[in-house]
PDB file of N, CA, C and O in Angstrom:
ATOM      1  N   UNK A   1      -6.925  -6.406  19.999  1.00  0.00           N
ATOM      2  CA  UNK A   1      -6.597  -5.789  18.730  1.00  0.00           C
ATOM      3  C   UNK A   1      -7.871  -5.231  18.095  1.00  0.00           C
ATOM      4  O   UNK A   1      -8.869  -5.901  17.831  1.00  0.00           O
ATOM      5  N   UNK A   2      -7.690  -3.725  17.851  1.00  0.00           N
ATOM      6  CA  UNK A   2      -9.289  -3.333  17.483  1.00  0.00           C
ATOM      7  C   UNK A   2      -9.271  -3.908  15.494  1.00  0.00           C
ATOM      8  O   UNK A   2      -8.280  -3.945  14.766  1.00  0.00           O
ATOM      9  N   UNK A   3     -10.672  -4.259  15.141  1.00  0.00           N
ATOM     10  CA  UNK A   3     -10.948  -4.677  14.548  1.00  0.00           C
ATOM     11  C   UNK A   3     -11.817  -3.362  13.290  1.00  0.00           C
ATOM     12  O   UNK A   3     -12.615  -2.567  13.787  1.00  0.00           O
ATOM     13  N   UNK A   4     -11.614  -3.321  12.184  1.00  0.00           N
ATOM     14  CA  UNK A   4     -11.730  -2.404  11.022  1.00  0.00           C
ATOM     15  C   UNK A   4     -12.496  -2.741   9.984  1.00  0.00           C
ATOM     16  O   UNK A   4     -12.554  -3.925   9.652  1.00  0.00           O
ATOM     17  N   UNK A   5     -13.349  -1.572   9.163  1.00  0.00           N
ATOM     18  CA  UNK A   5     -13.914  -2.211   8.362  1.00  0.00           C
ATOM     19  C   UNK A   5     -13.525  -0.870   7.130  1.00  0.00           C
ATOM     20  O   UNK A   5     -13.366   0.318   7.410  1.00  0.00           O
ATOM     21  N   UNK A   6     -13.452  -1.428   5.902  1.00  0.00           N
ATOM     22  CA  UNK A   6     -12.279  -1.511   4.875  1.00  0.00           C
ATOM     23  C   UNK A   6     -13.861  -1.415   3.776  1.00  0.00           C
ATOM     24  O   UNK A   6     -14.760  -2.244   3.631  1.00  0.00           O
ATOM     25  N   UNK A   7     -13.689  -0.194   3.229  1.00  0.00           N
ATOM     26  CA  UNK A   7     -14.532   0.500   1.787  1.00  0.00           C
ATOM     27  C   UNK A   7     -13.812   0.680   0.676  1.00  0.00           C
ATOM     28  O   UNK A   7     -12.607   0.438   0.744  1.00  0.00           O
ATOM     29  N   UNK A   8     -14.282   1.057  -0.351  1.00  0.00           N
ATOM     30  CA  UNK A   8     -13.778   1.599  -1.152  1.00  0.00           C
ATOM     31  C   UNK A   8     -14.787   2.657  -2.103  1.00  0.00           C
ATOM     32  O   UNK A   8     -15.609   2.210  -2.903  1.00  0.00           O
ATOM     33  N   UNK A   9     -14.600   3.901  -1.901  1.00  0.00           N
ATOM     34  CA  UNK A   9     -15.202   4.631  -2.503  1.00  0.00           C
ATOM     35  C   UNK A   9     -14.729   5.179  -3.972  1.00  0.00           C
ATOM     36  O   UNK A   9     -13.653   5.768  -4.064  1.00  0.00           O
ATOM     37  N   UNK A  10     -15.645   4.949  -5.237  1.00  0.00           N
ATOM     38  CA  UNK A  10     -15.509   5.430  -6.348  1.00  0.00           C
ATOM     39  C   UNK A  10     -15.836   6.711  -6.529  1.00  0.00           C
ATOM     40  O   UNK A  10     -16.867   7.081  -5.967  1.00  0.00           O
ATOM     41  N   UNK A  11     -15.050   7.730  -7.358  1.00  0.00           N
ATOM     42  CA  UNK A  11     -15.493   9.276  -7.851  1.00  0.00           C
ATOM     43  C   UNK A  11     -15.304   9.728  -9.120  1.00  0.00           C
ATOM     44  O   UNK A  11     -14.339   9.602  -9.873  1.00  0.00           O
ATOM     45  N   UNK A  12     -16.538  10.366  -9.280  1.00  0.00           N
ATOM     46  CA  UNK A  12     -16.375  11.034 -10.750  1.00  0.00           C
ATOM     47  C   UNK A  12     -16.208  12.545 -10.044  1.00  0.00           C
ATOM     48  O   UNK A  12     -16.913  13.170  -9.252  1.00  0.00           O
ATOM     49  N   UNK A  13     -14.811  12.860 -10.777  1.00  0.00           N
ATOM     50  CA  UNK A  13     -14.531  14.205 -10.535  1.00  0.00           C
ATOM     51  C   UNK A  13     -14.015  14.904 -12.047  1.00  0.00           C
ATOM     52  O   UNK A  13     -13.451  14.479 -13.055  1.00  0.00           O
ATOM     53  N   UNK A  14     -14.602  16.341 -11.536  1.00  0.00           N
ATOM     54  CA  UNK A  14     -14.282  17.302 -12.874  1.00  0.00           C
ATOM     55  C   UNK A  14     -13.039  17.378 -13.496  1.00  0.00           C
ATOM     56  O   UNK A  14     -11.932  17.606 -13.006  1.00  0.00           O
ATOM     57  N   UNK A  15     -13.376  17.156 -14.644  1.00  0.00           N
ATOM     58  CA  UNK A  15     -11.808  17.262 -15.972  1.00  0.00           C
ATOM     59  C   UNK A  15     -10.599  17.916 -15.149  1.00  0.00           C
ATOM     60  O   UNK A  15     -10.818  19.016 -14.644  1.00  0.00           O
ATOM     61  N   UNK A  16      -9.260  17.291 -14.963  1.00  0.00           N
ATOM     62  CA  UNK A  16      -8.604  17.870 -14.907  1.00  0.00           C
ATOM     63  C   UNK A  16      -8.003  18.407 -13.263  1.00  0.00           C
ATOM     64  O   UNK A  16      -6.999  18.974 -12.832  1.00  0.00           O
ATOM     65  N   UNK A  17      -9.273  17.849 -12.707  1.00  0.00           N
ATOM     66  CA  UNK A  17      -8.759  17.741 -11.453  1.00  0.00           C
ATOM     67  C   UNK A  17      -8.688  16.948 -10.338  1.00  0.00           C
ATOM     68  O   UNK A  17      -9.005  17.169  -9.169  1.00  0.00           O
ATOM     69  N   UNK A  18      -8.178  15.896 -10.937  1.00  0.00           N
ATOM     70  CA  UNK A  18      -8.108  14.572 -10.442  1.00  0.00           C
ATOM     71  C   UNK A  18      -6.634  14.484  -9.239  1.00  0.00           C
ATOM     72  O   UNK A  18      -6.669  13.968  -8.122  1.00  0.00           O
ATOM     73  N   UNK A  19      -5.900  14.894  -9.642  1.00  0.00           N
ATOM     74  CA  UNK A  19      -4.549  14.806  -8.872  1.00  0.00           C
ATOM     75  C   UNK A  19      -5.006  15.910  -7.362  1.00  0.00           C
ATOM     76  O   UNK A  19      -4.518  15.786  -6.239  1.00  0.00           O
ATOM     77  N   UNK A  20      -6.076  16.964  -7.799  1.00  0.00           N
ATOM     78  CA  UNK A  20      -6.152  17.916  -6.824  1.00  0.00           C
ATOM     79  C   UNK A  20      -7.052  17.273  -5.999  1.00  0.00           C
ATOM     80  O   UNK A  20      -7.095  17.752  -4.866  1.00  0.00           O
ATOM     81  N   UNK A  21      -7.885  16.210  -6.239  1.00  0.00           N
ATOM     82  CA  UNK A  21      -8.739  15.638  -5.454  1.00  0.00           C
ATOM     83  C   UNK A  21      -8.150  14.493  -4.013  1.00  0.00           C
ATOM     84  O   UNK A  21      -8.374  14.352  -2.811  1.00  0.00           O
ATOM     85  N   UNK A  22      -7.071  13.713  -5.380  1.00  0.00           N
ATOM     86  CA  UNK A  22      -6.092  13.355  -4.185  1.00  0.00           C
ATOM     87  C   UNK A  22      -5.708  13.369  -3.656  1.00  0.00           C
ATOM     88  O   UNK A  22      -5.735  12.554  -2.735  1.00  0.00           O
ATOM     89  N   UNK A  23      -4.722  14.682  -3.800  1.00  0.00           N
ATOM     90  CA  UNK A  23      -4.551  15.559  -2.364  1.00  0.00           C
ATOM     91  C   UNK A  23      -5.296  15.890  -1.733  1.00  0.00           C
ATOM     92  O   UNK A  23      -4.987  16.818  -0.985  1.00  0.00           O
ATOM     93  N   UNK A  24      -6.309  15.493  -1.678  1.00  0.00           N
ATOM     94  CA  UNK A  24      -7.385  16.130  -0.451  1.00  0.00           C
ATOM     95  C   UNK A  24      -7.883  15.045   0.203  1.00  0.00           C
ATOM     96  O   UNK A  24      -8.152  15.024   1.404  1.00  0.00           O
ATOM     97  N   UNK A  25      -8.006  14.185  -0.526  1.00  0.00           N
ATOM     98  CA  UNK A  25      -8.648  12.643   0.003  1.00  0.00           C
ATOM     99  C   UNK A  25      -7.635  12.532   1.027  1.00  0.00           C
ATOM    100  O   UNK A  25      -7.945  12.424   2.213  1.00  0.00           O
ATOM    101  N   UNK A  26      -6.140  12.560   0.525  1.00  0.00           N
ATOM    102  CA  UNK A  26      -4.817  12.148   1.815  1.00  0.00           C
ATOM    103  C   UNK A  26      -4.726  12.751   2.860  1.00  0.00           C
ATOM    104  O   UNK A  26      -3.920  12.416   3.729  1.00  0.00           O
ATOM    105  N   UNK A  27      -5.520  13.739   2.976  1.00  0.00           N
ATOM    106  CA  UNK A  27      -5.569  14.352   4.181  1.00  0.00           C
ATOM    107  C   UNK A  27      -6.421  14.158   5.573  1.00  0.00           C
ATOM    108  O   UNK A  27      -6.333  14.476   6.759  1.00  0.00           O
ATOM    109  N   UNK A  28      -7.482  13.290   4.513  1.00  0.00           N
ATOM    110  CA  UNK A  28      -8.230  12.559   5.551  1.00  0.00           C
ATOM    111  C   UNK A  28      -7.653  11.456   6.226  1.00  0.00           C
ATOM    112  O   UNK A  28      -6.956  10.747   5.501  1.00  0.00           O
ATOM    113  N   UNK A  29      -7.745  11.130   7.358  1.00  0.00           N
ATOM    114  CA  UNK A  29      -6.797  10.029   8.709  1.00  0.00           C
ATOM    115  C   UNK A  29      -7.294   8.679   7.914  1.00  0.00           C
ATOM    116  O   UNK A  29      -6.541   7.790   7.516  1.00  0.00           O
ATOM    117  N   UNK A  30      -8.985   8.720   7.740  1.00  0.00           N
ATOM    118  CA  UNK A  30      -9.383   7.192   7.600  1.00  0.00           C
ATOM    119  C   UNK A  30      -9.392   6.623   5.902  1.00  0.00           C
ATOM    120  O   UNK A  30      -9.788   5.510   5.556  1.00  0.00           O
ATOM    121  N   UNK A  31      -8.709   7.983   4.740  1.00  0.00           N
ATOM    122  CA  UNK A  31      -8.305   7.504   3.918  1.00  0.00           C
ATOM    123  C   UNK A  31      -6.841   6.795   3.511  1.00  0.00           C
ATOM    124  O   UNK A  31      -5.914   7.604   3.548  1.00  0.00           O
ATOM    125  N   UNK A  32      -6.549   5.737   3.216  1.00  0.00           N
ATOM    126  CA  UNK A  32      -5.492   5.204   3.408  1.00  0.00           C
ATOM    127  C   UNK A  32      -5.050   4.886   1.470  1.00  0.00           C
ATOM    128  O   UNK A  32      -3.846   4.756   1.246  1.00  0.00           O
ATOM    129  N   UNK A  33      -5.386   4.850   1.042  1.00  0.00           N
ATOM    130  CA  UNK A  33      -5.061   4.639  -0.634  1.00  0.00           C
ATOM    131  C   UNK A  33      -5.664   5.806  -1.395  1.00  0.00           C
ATOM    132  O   UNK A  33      -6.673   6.219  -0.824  1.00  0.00           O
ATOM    133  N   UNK A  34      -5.418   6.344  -2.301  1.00  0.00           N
ATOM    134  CA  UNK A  34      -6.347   6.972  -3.529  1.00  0.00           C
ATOM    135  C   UNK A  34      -5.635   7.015  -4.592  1.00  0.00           C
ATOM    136  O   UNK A  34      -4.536   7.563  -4.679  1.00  0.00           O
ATOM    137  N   UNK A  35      -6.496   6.165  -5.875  1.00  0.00           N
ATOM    138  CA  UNK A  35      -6.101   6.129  -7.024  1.00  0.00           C
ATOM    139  C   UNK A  35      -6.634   6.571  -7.961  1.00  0.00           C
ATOM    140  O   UNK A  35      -7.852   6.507  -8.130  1.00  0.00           O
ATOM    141  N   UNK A  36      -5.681   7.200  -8.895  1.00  0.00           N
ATOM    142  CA  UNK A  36      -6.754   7.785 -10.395  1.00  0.00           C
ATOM    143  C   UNK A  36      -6.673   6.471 -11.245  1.00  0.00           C
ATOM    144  O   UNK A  36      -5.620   5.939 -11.599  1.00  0.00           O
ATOM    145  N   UNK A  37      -8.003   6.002 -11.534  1.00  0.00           N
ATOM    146  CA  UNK A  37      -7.731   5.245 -12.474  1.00  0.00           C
ATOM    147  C   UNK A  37      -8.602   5.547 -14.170  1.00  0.00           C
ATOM    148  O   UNK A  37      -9.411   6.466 -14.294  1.00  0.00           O
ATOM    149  N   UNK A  38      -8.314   4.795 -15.092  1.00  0.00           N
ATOM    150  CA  UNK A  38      -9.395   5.220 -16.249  1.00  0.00           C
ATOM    151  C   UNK A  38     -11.043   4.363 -16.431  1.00  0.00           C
ATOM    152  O   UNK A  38     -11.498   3.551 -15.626  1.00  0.00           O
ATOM    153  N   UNK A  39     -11.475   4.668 -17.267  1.00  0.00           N
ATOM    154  CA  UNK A  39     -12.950   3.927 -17.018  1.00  0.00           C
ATOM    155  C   UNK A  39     -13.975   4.678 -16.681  1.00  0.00           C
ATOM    156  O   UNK A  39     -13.752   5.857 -16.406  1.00  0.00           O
ATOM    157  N   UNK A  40     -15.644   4.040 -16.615  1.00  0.00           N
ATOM    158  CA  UNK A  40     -16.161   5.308 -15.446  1.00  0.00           C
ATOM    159  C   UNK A  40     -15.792   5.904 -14.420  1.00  0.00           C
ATOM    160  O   UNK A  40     -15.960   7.111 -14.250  1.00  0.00           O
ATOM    161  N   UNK A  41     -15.001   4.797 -13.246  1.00  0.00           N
ATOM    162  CA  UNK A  41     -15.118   6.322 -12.766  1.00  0.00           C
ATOM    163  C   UNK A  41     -13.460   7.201 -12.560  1.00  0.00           C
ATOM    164  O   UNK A  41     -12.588   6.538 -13.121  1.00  0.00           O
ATOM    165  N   UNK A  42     -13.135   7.946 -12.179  1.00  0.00           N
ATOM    166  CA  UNK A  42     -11.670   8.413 -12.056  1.00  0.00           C
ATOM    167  C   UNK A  42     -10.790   8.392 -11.085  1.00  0.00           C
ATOM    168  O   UNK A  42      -9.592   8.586 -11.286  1.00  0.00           O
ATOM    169  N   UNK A  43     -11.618   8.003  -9.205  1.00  0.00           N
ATOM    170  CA  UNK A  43     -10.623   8.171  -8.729  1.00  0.00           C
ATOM    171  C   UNK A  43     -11.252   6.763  -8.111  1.00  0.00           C
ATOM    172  O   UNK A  43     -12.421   6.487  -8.382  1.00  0.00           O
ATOM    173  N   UNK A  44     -10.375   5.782  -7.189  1.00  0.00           N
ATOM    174  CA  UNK A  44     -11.130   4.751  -5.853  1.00  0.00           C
ATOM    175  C   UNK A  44     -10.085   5.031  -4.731  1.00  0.00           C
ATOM    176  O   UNK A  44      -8.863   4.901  -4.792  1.00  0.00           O
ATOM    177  N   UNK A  45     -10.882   5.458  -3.662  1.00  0.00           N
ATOM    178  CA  UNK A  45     -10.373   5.578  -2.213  1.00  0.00           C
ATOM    179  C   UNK A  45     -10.357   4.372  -1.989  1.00  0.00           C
ATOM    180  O   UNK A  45     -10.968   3.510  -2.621  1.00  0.00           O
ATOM    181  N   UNK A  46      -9.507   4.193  -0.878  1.00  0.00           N
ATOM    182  CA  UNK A  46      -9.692   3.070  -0.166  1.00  0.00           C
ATOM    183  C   UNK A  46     -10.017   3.536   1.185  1.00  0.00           C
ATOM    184  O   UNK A  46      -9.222   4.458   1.371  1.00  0.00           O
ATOM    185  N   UNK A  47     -10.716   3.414   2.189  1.00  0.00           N
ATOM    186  CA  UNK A  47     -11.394   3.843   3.296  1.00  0.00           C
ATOM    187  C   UNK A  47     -10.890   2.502   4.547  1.00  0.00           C
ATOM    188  O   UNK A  47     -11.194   1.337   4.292  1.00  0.00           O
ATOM    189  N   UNK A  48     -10.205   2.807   5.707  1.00  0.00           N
ATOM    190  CA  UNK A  48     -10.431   1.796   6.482  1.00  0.00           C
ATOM    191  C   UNK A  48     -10.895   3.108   7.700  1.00  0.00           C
ATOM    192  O   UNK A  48     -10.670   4.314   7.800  1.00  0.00           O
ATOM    193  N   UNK A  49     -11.830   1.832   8.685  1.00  0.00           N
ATOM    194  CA  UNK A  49     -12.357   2.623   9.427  1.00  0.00           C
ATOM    195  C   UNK A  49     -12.618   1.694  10.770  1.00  0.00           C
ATOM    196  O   UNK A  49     -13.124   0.594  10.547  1.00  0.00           O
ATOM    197  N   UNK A  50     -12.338   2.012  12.065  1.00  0.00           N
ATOM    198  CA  UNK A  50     -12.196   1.083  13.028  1.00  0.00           C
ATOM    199  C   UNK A  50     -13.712   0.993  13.700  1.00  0.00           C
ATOM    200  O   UNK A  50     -14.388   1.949  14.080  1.00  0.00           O
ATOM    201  N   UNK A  51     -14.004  -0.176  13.735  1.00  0.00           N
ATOM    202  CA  UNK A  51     -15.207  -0.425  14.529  1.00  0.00           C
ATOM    203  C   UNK A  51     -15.173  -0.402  16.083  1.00  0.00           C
ATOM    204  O   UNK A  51     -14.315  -0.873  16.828  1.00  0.00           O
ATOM    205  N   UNK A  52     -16.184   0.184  16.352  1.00  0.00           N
ATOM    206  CA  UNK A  52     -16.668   0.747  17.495  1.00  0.00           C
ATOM    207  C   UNK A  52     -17.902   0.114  18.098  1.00  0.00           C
ATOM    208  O   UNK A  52     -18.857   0.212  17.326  1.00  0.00           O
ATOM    209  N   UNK A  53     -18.155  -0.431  19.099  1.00  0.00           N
ATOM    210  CA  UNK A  53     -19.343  -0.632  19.667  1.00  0.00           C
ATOM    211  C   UNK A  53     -20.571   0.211  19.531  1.00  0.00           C
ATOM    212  O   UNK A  53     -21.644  -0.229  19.118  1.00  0.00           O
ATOM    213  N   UNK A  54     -20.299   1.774  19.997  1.00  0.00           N
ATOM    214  CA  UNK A  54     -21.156   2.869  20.380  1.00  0.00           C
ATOM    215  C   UNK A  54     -21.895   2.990  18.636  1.00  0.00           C
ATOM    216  O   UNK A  54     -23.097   2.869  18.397  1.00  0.00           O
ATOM    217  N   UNK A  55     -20.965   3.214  17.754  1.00  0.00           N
ATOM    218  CA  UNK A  55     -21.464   3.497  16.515  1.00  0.00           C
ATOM    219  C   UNK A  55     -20.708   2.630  15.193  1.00  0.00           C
ATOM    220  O   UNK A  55     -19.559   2.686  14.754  1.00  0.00           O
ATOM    221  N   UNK A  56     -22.127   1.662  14.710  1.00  0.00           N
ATOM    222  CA  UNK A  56     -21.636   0.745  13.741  1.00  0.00           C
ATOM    223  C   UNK A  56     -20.113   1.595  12.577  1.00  0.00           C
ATOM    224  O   UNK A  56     -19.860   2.786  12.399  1.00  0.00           O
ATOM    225  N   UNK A  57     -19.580   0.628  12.151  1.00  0.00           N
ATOM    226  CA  UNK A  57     -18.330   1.214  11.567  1.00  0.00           C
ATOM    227  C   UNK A  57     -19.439   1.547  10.107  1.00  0.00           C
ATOM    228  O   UNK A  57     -19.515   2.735   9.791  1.00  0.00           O
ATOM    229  N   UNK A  58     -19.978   0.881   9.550  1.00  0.00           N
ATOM    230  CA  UNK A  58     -21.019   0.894   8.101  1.00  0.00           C
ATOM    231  C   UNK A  58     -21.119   2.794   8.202  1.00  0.00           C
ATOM    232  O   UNK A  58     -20.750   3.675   7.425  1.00  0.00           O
ATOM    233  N   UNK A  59     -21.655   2.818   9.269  1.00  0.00           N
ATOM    234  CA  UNK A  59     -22.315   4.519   9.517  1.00  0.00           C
ATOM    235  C   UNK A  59     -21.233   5.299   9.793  1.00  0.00           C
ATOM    236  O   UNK A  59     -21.347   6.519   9.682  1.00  0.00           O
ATOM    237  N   UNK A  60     -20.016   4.719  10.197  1.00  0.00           N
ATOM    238  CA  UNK A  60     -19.118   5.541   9.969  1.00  0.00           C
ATOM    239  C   UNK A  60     -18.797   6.023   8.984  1.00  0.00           C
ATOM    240  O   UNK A  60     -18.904   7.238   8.821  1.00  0.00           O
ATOM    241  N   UNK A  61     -18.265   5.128   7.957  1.00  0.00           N
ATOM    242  CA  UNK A  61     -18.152   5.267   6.661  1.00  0.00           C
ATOM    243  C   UNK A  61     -19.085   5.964   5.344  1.00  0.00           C
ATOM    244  O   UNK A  61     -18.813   6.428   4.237  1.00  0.00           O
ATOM    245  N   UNK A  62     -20.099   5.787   6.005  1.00  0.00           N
ATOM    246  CA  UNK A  62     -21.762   6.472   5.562  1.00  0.00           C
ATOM    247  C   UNK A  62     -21.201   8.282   5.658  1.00  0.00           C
ATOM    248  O   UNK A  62     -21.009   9.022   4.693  1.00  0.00           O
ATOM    249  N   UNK A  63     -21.032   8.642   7.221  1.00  0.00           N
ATOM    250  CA  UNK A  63     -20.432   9.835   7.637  1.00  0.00           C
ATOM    251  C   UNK A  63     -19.673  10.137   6.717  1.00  0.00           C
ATOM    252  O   UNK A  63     -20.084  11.078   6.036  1.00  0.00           O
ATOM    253  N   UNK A  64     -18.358   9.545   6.311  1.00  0.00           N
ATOM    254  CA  UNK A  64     -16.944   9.965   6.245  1.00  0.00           C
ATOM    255  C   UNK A  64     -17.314  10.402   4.465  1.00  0.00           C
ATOM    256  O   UNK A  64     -16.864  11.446   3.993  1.00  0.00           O
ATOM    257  N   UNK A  65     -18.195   9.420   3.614  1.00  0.00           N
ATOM    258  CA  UNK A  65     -18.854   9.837   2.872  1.00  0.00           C
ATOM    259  C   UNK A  65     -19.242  11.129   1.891  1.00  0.00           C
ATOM    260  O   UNK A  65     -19.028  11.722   0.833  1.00  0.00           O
ATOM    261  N   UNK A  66     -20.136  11.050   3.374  1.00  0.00           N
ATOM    262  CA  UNK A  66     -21.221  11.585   3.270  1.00  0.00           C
ATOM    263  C   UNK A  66     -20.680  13.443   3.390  1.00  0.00           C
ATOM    264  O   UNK A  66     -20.743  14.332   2.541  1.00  0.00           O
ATOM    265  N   UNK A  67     -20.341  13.455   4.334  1.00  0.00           N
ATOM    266  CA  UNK A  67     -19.409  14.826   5.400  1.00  0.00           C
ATOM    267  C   UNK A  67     -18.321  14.745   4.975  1.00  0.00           C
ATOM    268  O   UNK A  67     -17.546  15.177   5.828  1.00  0.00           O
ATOM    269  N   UNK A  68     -17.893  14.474   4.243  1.00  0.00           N
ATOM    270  CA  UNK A  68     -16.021  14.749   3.780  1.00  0.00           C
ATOM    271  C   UNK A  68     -15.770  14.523   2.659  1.00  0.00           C
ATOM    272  O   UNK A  68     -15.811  15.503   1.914  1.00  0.00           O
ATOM    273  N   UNK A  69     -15.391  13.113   2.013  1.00  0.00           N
ATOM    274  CA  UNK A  69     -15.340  12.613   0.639  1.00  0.00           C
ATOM    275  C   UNK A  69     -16.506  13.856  -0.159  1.00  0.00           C
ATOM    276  O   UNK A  69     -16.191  14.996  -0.504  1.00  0.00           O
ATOM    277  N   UNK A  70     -17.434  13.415  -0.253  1.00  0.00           N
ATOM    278  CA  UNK A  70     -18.964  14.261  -1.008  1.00  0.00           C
ATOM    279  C   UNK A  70     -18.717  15.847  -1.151  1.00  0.00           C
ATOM    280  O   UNK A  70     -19.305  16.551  -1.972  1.00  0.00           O
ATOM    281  N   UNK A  71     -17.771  16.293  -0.238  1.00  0.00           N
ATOM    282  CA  UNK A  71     -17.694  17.410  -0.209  1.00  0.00           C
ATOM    283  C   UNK A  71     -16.724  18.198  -0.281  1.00  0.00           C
ATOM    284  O   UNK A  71     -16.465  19.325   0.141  1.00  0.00           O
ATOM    285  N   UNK A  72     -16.012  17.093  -1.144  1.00  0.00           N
ATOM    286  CA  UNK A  72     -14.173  17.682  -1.813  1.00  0.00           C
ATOM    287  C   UNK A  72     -14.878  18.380  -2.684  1.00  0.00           C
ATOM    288  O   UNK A  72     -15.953  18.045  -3.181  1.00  0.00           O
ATOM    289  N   UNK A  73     -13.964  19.854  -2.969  1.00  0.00           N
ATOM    290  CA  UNK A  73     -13.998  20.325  -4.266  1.00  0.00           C
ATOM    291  C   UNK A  73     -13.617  19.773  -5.640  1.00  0.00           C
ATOM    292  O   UNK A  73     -12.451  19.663  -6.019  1.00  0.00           O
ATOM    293  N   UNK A  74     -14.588  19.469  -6.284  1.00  0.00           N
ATOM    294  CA  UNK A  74     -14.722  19.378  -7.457  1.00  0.00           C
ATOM    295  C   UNK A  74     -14.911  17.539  -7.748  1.00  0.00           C
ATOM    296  O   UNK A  74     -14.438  16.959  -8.725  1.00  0.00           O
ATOM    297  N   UNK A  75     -15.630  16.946  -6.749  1.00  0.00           N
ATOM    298  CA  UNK A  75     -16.151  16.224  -6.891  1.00  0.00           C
ATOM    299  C   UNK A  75     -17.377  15.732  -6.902  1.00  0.00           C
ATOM    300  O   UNK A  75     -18.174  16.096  -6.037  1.00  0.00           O
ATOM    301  N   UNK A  76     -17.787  14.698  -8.016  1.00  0.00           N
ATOM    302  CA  UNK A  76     -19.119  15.012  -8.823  1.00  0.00           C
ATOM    303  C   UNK A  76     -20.315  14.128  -8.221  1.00  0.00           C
ATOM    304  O   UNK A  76     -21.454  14.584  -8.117  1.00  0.00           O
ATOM    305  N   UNK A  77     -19.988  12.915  -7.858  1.00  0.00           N
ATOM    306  CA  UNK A  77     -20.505  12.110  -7.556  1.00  0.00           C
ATOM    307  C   UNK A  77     -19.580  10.888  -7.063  1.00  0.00           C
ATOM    308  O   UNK A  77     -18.417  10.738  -7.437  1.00  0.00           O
ATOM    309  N   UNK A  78     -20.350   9.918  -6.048  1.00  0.00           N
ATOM    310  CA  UNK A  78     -19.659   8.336  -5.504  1.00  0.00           C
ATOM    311  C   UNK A  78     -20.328   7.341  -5.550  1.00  0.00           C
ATOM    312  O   UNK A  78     -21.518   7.331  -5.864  1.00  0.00           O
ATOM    313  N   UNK A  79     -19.679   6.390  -5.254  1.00  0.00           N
ATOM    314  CA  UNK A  79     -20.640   5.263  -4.975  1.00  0.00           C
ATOM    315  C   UNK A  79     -19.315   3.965  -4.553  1.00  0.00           C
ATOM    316  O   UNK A  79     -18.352   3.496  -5.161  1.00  0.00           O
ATOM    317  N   UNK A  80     -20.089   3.708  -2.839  1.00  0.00           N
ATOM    318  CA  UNK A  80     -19.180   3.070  -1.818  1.00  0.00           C
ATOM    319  C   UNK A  80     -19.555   1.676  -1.445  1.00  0.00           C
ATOM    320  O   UNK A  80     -20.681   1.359  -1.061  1.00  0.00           O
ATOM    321  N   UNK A  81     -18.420   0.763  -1.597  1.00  0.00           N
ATOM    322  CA  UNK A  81     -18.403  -0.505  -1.368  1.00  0.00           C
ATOM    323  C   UNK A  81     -18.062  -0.872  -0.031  1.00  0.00           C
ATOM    324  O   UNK A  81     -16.910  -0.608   0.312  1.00  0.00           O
ATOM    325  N   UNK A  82     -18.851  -1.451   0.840  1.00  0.00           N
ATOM    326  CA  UNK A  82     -18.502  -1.756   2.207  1.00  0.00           C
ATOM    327  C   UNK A  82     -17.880  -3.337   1.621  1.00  0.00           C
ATOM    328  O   UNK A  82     -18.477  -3.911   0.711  1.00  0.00           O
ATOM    329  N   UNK A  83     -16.874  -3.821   2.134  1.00  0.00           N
ATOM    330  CA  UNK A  83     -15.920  -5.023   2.547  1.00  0.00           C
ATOM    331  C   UNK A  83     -17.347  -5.433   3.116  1.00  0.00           C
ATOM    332  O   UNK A  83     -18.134  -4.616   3.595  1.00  0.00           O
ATOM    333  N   UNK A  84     -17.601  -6.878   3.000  1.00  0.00           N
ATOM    334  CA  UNK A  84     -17.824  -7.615   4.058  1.00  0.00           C
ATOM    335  C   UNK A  84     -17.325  -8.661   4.362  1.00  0.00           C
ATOM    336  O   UNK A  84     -18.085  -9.447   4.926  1.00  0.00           O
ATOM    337  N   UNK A  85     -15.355  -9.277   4.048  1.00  0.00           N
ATOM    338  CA  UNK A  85     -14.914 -10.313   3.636  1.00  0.00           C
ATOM    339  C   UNK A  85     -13.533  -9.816   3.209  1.00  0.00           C
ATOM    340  O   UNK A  85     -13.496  -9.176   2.158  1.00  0.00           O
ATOM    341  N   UNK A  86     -12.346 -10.024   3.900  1.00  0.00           N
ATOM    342  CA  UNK A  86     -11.308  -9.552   3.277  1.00  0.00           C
ATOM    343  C   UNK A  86     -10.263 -10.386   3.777  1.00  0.00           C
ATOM    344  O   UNK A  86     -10.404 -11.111   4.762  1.00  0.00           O
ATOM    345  N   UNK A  87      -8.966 -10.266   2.948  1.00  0.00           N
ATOM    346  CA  UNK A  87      -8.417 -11.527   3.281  1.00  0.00           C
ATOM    347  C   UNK A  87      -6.752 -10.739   2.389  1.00  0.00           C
ATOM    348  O   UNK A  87      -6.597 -10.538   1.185  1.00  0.00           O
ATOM    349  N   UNK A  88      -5.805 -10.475   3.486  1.00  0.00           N
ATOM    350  CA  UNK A  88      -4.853 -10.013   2.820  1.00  0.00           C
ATOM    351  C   UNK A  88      -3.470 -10.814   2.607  1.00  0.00           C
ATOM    352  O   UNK A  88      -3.296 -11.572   3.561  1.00  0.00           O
ATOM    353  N   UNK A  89      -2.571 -10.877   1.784  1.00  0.00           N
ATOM    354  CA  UNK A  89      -1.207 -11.482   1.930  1.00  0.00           C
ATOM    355  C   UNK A  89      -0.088 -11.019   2.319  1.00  0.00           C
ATOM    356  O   UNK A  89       0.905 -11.746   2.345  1.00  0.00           O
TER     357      UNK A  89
END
């Protein structure tokens, strides 16, 4: 059973286009949740991402980041929580 490692990325995105961001996040395979919420920041992905021998899953997620998330339109800035500990019901 391959084994996953589970982020969650926060975003500040521009007024008003928060719902348009979501739709874009869902289009990504290794995004699996996205929520607008209120507070600093506006949106949290949830990121799962399958670990791999060849290339740590951390740097995956670094990538997915870095190269995708970072580079939705009209998003301002992130800041990503790697899981190291998860435990579901």
């Amino acid at each position: 059973m391959p084994a996953y490692q589970k982020a969650f990325v926060l975003m500040k995105v521009a007024p008003g286009h928060e719902e348009d961001v979501v739709n874009d996040l869902m289009k990504i395979p290794d995004v699996k949740e996205a929520h607008i919420v209120p507070g600093d920041w506006d949106i949290i992905a949830v990121v799962s991402s399958q670990k791999e021998i060849v290339v740590p899953s951390d740097e995956k997620v670094y990538r997915l980041v870095l190269d995708k998330i970072g580079k939705i339109k009209h998003v301002q800035d992130t800041s990503t929580m790697v899981s190291q500990f998860s435990r579901l019901k």
